[in-house]
C-alpha positions in Angstrom: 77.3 68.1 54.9 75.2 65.4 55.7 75.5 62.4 53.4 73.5 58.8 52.8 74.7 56.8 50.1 73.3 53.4 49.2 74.1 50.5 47.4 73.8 46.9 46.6 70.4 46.9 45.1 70.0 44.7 41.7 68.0 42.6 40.2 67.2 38.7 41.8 64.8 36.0 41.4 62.1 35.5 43.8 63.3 33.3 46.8 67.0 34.8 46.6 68.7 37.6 48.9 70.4 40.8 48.3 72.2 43.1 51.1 72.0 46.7 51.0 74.7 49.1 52.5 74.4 52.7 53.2 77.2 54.9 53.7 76.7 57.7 55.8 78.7 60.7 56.2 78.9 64.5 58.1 77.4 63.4 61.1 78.1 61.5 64.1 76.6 58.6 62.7 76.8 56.2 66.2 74.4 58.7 67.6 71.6 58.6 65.3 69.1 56.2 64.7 69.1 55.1 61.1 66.6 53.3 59.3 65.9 51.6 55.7 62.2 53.0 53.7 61.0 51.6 50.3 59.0 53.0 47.2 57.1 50.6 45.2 55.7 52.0 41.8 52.5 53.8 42.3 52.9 53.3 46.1 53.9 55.6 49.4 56.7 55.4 50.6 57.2 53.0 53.6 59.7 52.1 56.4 60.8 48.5 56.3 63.2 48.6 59.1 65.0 50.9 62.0 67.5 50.7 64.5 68.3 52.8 67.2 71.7 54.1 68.0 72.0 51.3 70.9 71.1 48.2 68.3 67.4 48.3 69.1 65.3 47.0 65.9 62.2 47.6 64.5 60.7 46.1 61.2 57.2 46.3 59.4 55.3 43.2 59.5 55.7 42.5 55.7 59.8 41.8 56.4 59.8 40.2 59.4 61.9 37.2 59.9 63.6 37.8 56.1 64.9 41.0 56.5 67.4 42.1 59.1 69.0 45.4 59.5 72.3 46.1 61.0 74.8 48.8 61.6 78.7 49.2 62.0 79.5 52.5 63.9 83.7 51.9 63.0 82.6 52.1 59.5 79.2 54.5 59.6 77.1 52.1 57.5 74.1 50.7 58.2 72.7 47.5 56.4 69.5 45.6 55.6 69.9 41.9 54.6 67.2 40.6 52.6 66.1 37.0 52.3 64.0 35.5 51.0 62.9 37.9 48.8 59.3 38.4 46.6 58.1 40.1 43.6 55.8 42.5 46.2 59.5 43.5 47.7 60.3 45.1 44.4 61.1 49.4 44.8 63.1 51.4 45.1 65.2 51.7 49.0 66.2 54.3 50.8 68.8 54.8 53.8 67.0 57.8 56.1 68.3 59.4 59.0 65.3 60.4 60.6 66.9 63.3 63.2 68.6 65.0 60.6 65.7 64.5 58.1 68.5 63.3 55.5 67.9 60.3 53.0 69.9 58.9 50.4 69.3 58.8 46.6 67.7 55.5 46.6 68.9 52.2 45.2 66.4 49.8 43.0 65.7 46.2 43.6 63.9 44.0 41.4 62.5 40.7 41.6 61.5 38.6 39.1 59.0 36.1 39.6 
């Protein structure tokens, strides 16, 4: 079955980085476009970043030029580097696989002021 699993996610003072990895399984991952959502408190959820199955990416204007997502077909991960990073960046993220409607059980980041 299909299968997102993330992690990296912790807890960082504002101005650091932190890189998320999502390992995806029971599909072929090299075909899919993949992307990275987040869930503040209180808040929708939102997409932060895609990429298609070719490399092509996309990120909300809140990230842009701090966060950058990649993938690794050989391995079936996708990744989102985050620099740079601000209190307002604080929820929890999910790996989502939009054409198989599949996301991934979320992993918390927190930062501290």
């Amino acid at each position: 079955q299909v299968q997102l699993v993330e992690s990296g996610g912790g807890l960082v003072q504002s101005g650091g980085s932190l890189r998320l990895s999502c390992a995806a399984s029971g599909f072929a991952f090299s075909t899919y476009a993949m992307a990275w959502y987040r869930q503040a408190p209180g808040k929708q959820r939102e997409l932060v970043a895609s990429i298609t199955f070719k490399g092509y990416t996309n990120y909300a204007e809140s990230v842009k030029g701090r966060f950058t997502i990649s993938r690794d077909n050989a391995k079936n991960m996708v990744n989102l580097q985050m620099n740079s990073l601000k209190p307002e960046d604080t929820a929890v993220y999910y790996c989502h696989c939009p054409s198989r409607d599949a996301w991934g059980q979320g992993t918390l980041v927190t930062v501290s002021s």
